[in-house]
matplotlib code that plots the C-alpha trace (Angstrom):
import matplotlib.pyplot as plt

x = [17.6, 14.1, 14.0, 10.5, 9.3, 6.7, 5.1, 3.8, 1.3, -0.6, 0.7, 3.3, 4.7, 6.4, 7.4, 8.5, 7.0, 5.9, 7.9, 5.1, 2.2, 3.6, 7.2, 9.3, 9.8, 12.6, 12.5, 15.4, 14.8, 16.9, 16.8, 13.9, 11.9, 12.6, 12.6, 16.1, 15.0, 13.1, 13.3, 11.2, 13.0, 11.3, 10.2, 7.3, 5.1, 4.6, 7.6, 7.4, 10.1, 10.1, 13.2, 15.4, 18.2, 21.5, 25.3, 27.4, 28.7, 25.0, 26.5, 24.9, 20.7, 19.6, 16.9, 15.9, 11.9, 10.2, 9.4, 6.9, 8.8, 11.5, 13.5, 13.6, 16.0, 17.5, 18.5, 17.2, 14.7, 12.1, 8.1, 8.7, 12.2, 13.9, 15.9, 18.2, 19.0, 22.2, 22.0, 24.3, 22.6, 23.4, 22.0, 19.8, 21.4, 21.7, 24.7, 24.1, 20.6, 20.5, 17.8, 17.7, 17.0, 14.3]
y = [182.3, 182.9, 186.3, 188.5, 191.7, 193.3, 196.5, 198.1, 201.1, 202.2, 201.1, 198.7, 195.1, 194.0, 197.4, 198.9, 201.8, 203.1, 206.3, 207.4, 206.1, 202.7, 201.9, 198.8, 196.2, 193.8, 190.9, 188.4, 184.6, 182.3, 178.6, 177.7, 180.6, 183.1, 186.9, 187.7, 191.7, 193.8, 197.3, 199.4, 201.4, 205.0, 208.3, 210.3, 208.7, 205.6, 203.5, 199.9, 196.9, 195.4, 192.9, 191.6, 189.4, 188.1, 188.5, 185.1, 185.9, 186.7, 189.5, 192.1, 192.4, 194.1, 195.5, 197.5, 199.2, 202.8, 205.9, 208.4, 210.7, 213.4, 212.4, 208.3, 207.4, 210.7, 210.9, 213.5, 211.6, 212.4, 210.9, 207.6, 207.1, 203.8, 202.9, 200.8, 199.7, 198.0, 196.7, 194.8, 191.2, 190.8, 193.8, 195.2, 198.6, 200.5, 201.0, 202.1, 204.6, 205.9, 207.1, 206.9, 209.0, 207.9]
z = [51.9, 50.8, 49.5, 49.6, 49.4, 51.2, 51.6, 54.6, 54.8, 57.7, 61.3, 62.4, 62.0, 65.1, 66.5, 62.7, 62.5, 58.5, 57.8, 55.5, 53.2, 51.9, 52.7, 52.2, 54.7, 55.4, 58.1, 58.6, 60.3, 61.2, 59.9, 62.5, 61.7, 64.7, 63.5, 63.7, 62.8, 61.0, 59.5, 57.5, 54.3, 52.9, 52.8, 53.0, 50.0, 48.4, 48.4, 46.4, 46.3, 43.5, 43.5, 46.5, 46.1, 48.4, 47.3, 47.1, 50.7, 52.1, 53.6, 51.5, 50.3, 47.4, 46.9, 43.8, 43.6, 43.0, 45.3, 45.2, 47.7, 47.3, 50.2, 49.7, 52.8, 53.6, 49.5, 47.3, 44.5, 42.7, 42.4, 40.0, 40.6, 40.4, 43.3, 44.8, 48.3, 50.0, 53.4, 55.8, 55.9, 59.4, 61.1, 58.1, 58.6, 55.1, 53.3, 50.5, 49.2, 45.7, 42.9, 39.1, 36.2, 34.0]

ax = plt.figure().add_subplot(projection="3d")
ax.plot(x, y, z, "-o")
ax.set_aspect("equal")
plt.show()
C-alpha cells in the first residue's frame, strides 16, 4: 500500500469529474500497477487532503484534510474546516463524511 494524496482542480483524471474548484482524488492499483478505480471527494470550493492512511485489515482508507465549501460531501461544513473521510478500500465508496470545529 503506497498511500498519496492528490488534488484535482479544473477537468478530469480518467473520467473523474472535479465536483468543484479543487477536490480530493483517490485512485486504487493493483500490485502490477493497473487502476483498479478512481473517485473524486468534495464540494463546491477548495477541498485539500492532507493525510491518507489504511486500517490493519486494508479494508478501510482514511483520509483526514480541509474544505473551503459548506456542503463537503453532502455534509453541512464550514470554509476552513478540518475533515475526515472513511471509504470502503475495495470499491472507494464513502462511508463515513464528517467536519470539525476549530
Amino acid at each position: 500500500v503506497l498511500p498519496a494524496v492528490y488534488k484535482l482542480s479544473g477537468g478530469a483524471f480518467n473520467g473523474e469529474t472535479g465536483l468543484g474548484r479543487t477536490d480530493i482524488l483517490v485512485t486504487k492499483h493493483s500490485n502490477a500497477g493497473v487502476k483498479l478505480w478512481a473517485r473524486t471527494y468534495g464540494g463546491a470550493n477548495w477541498d485539500t487532503a492532507t493525510g491518507i492512511t489504511v486500517n490493519s485489515e486494508y479494508n478501510r482508507i482514511y483520509i483526514t484534510g480541509y474544505t473551503e465549501s459548506d456542503n463537503f460531501e453532502g455534509i453541512s461544513s464550514n470554509p476552513g474546516m478540518p475533515i475526515l473521510l472513511v471509504l470502503d478500500a475495495t470499491t472507494g465508496a464513502r462511508l463515513f463524511a464528517k467536519s470539525f470545529l476549530t
